[in-house]
C-alpha positions in Angstrom: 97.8 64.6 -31.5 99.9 65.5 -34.8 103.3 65.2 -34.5 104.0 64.6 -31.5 101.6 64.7 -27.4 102.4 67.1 -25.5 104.3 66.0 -22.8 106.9 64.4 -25.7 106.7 67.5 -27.6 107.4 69.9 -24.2 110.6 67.2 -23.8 111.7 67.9 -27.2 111.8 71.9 -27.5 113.4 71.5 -23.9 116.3 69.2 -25.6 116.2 71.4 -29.0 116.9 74.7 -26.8 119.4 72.8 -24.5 120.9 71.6 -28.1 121.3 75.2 -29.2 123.0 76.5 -26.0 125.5 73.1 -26.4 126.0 73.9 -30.1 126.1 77.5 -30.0 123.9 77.8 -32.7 121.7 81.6 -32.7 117.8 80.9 -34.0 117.2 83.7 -36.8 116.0 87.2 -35.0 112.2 86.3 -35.9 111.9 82.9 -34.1 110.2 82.8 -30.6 111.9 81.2 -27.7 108.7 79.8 -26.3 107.6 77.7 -29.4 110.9 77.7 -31.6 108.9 79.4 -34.4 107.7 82.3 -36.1 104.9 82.5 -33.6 104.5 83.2 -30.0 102.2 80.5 -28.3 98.0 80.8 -28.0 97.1 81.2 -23.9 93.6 79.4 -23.5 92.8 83.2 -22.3 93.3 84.7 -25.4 90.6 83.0 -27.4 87.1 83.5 -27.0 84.4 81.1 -25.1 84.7 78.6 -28.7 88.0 78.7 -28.7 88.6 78.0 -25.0 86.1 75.3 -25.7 88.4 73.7 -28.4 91.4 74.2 -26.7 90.3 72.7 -23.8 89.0 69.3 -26.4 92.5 69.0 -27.7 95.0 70.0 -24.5 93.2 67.7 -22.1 92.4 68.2 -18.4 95.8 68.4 -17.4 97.3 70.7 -19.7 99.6 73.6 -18.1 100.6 75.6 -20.9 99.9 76.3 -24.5 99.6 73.8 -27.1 102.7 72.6 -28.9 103.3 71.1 -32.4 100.7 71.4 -35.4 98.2 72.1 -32.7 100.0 75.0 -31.6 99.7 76.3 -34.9 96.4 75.8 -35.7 94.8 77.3 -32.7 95.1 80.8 -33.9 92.3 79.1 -35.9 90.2 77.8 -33.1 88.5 75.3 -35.8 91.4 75.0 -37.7 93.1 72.9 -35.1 90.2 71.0 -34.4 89.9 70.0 -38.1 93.4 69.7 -37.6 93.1 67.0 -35.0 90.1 65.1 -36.2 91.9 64.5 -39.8 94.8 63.1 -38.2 93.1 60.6 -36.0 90.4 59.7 -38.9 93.7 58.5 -40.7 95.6 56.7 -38.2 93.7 56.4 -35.4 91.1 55.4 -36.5 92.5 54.0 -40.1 92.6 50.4 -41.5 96.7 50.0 -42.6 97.9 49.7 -39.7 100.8 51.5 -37.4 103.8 50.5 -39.5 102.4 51.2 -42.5 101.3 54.9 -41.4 104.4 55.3 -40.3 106.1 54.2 -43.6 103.5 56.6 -45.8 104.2 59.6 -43.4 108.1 59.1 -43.6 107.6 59.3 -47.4 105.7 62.4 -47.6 108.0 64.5 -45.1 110.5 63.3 -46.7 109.6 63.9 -50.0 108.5 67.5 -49.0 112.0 67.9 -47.9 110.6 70.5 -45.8 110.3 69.6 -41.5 113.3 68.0 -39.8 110.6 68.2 -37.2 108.3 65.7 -38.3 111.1 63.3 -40.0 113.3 63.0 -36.5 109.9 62.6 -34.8 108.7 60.0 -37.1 111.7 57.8 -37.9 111.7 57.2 -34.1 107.6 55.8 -34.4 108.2 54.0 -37.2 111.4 52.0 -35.7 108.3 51.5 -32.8 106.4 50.4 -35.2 108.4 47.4 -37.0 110.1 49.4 -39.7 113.9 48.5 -39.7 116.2 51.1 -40.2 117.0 49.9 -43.9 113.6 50.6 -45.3 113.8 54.0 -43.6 116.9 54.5 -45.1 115.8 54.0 -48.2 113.0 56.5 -47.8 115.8 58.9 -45.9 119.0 58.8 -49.0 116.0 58.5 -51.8 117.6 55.2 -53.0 115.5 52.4 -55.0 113.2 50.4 -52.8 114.6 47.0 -55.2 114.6 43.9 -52.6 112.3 45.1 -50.1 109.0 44.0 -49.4 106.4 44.7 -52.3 104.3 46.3 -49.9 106.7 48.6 -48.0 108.4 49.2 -51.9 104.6 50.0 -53.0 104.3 52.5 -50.5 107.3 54.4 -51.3 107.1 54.6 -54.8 102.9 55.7 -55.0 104.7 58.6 -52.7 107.1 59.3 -55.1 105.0 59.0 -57.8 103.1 61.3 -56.2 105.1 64.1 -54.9 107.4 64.4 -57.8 104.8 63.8 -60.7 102.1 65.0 -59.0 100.6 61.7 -60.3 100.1 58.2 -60.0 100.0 56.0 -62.2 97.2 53.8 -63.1 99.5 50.4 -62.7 100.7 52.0 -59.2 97.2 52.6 -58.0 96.0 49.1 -59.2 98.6 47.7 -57.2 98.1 50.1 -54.0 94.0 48.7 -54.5 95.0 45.0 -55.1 97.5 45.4 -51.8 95.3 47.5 -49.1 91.7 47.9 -51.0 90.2 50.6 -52.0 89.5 52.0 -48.4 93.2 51.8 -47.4 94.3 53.2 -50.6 92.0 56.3 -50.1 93.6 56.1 -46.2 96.9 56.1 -47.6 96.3 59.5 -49.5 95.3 60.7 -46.4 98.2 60.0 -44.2 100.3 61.6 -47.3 98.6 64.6 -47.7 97.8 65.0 -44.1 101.3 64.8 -43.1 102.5 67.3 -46.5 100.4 69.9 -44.9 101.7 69.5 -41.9 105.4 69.6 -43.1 104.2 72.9 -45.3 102.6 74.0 -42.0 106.0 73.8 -39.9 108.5 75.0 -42.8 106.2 78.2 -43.1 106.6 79.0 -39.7 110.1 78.0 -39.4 110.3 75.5 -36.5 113.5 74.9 -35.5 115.1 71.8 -34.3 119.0 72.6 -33.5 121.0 69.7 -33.0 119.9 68.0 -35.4 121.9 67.7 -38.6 120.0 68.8 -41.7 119.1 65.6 -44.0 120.7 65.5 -47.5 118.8 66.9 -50.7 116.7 64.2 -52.5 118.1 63.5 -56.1 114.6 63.3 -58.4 
């Protein structure tokens, strides 16, 4: 699932509305209490015989309750959210760079979106999963120069950079990304990026909360 599966994403709004009580922090008037956002949650019952369909695909047999996360979202779109779901697995699940390095190019693009506390808080946790230590997502986190890391992990960050601030890459940058993971993984790489952009845009339009946690500093580009 994007973002986070269900029974980790359940866990987390229970902690963010348990964090809000603790903190006495008040959600703006428009957010729901069920979902954190501007939205009220999909019932399987609400959508048509497709939908249910879909829904069904993506909660799994066990499923109680609504769909959480991205999915959540996307639902309202019946074939949105299964679109939704089969991009994210074709570029990690199913993707040649491996886990840390997924992790790595989706902590650059929320981050460089400066847009879901959501996704970053979810995904910092992965990545230390994955192998990253906590200075290289540091540097991602306080925007600072990726000098003496590895050139692949600095390679990463700065094709992201390059490509969220300029809104282009340059052609010795895209050399490199081809020389370092082909020109498969380089095309994967874009994917996680923009798959996880959307997804930050996704969450920032709707507002998801996340009390508790503290709100990471504005990048300097």
């Amino acid at each position: 699932m994007i973002c986070f599966p269900q029974t980790a994403m359940k866990t987390l709004l229970s902690i963010s509305i348990l964090s809000a009580i603790s903190f006495g922090q008040t959600p703006p008037a428009d957010i729901n209490a069920t979902t954190l956002t501007r939205l009220p949650p999909v019932q399987r019952q609400d959508l048509d015989a497709d939908g249910q369909k879909i829904f069904d695909s993506l909660a799994g047999p066990n499923n109680q309750g609504p769909l959480r996360g991205i999915l959540g979202l996307g639902i309202y779109d019946p074939k949105l959210a299964e679109a939704l779901h089969l991009l994210h697995d074709s570029v990690t699940k199913y993707g040649t760079l491996g886990n840390r390095v997924d992790e790595l190019a989706i902590l650059v693009a929320t981050r460089e979106e400066q847009m879901s506390l959501n996704e970053w808080y979810g995904h910092e946790t992965s990545a230390l999963k994955a192998g990253l230590d906590q200075s290289i997502i540091d540097v991602v986190k306080f925007g600072k120069e990726p000098t003496g890391l590895d050139a692949k992990d600095a390679l990463v960050i700065r094709f992201g950079r390059e490509w969220f601030r300029d809104r282009h890459v340059t052609s010795e940058t895209f050399a490199k990304a081809v020389e370092a993971f082909g020109q498969r993984g380089t095309v994967e790489l874009i994917g996680v990026m923009g798959d996880y952009a959307m997804v930050a845009m996704m969450l920032q339009a709707v507002d998801q909360q996340l009390p508790g946690r503290p709100a990471l500093p504005t990048l300097k580009k």
